[in-house]
C-alpha positions in Angstrom: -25.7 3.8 -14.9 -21.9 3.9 -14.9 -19.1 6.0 -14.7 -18.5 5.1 -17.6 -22.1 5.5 -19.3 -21.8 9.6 -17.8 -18.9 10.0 -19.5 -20.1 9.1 -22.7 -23.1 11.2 -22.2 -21.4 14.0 -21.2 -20.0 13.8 -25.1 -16.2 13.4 -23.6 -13.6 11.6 -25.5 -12.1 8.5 -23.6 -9.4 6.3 -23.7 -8.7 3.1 -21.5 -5.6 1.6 -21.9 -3.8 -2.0 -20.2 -2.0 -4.3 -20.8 -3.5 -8.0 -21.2 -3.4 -8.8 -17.6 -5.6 -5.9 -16.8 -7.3 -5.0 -19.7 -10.8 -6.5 -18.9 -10.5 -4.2 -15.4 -10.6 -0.8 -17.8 -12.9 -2.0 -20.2 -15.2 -4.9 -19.7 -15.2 -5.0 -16.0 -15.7 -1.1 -15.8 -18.6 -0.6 -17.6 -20.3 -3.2 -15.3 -19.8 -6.5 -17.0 -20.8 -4.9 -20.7 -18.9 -6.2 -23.5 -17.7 -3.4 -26.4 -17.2 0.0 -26.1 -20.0 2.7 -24.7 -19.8 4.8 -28.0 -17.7 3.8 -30.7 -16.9 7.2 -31.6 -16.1 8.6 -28.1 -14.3 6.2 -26.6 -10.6 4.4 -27.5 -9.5 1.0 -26.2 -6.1 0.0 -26.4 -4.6 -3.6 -24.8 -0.9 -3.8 -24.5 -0.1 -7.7 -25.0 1.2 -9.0 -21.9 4.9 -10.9 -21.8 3.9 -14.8 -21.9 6.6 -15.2 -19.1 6.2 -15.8 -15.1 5.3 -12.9 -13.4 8.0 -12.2 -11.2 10.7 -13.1 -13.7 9.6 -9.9 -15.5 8.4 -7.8 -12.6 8.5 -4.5 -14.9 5.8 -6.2 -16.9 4.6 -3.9 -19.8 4.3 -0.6 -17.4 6.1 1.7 -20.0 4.4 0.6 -22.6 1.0 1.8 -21.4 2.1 4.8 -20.5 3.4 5.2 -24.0 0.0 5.1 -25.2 -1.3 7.6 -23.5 2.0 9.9 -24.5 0.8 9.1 -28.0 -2.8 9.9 -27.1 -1.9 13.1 -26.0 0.2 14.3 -29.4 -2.2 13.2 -31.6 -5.1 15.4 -33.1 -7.9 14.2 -31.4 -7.1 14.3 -27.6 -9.0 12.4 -25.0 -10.4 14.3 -22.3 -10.4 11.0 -19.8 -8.1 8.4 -19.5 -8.4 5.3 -17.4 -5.4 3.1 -17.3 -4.1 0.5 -14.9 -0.7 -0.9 -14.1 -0.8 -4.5 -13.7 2.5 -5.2 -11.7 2.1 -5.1 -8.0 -1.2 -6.9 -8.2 -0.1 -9.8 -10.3 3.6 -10.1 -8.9 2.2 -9.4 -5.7 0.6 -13.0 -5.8 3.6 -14.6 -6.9 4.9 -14.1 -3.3 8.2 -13.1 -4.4 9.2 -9.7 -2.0 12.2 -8.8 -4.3 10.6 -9.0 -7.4 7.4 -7.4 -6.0 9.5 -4.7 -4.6 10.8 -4.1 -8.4 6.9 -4.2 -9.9 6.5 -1.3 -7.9 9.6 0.3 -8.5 8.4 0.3 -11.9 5.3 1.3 -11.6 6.3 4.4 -9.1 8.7 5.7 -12.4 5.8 5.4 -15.0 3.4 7.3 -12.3 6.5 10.0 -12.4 6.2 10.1 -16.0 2.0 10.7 -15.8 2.6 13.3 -13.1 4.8 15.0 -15.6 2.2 14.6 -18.3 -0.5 16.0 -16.4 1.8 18.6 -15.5 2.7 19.5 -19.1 -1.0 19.4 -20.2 -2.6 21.4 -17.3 -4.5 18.2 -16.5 -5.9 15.8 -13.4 -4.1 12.7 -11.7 -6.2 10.7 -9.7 -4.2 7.4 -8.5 -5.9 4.6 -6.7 -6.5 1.0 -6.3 -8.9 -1.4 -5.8 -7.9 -3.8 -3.1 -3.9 -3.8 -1.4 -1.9 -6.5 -3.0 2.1 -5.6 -2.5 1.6 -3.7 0.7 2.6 -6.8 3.5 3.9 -9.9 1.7 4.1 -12.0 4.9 1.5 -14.1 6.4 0.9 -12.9 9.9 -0.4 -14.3 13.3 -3.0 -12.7 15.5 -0.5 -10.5 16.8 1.1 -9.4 13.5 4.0 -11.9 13.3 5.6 -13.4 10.8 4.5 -16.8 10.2 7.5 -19.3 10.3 7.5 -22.4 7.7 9.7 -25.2 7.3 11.9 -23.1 4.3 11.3 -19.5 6.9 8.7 -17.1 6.5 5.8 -17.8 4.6 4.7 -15.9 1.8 1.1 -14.4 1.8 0.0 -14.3 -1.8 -3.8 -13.1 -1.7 -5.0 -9.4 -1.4 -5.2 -7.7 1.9 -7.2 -5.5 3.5 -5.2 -2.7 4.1 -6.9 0.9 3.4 -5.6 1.9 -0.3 -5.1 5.9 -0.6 -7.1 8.0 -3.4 -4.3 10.5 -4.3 -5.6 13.6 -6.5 -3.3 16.1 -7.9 -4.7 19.4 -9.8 -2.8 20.6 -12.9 -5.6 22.3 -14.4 -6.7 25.0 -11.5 -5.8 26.6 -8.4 -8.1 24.5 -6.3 -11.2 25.3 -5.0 -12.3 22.3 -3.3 -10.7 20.7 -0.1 -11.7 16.8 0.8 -14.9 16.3 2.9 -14.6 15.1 6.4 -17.9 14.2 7.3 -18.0 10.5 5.3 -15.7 8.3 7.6 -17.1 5.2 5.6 -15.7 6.5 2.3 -14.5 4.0 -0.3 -13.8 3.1 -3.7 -17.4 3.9 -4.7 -17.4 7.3 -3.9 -15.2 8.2 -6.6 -17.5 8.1 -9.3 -19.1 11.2 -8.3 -15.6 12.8 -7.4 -14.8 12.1 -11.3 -17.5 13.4 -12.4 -17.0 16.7 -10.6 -14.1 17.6 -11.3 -15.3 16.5 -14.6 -17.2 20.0 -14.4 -20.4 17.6 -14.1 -23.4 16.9 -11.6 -23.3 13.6 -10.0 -26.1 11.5 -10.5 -28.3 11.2 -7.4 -28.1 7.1 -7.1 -23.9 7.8 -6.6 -21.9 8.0 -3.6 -21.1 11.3 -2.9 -18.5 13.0 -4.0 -15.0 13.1 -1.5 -14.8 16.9 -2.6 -16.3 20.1 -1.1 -16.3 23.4 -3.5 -15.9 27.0 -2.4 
């Protein structure tokens, strides 16, 4: 009972596209630990091979390159109507501890999200941009009162995920909008934006989902 599985239902055409370093996370791990695609004639998967190289000596990682797929996706003759895609860089250089080449991960990642605004632009389409857990956000370990911790060679490095609150941004291409975000679910999270796909999909959201973060007029 995935988003994934609805999709498919729904008869859309999908494509999921990462490089190597995230590719389980938009195929595998997204249709809740299920090997293979949903419907081998609906849905696309694409892996981008990863650089064999330490992360932050390449910080730009293979951003473009995704995005290129889904430029390609969206000449060809058989458009999909859902893509799912993930940039690898500030999670996995975000580990690596390094602020200036995390600091470049994202600065790569922020001009292949220009380039997908510009494509959903083009193609009258939706952008929803999120994350699952905050990884380049504060790359210092901290004391109880927010400090910088000192080491022996100066601050230390936090490499391991935090808990900051990660933003759902949606921007609306295809409409004049007609729904405004719902106030009245301060414990909102990541799993409430199955049912928010799924709407603006033009669909009903399953009863067993989180609701939806949208209200319609």
């Amino acid at each position: 009972r995935t988003l994934g599985e609805y999709i498919a239902a729904c008869g859309l055409r999908t494509l999921a596209t990462s490089e190597t370093q995230k590719y389980g996370h938009v195929t595998y791990f997204w249709n809740g630990n299920r090997s293979g695609r949903l419907d081998d004639e609906l849905e696309r998967y694409v892996e981008v091979p990863s650089d064999r190289v330490e992360f932050d000596r390449r910080p730009i990682m293979r951003a473009a390159e995704v995005t290129d797929v889904v430029v390609a996706a969206l000449q060809g003759p058989s458009r999909p109507d859902v893509i799912r895609l993930n940039y690898a860089n500030g999670d996995m250089v975000g580990h690596t501890g390094n602020l200036a080449a995390t600091v470049a991960a994202v600065e790569a990642v922020d001009a292949q999200v220009g380039r997908l605004i510009q494509l959903a632009r083009e193609h009258q389409g939706l952008l929803l941009l999120t994350a699952d857990h905050g990884n380049a956000d504060d790359m210092w370990m901290r004391d109880k009162k927010g400090q910088p911790l000192q080491g022996p060679k100066g601050t230390l490095a936090r490499t391991s995920h935090t808990l900051s609150p990660v933003p759902l941004t949606l921007l609306d291409f295809a409409n004049a909008p007609r729904w405004t975000l719902r106030e009245d679910l301060p414990d909102a999270g990541l799993a409430n934006v199955a049912a928010t796909v799924l709407e603006l999909l033009g669909r009903q959201a399953p009863p067993h989902m989180a609701p939806s973060l949208l209200r319609w007029s």
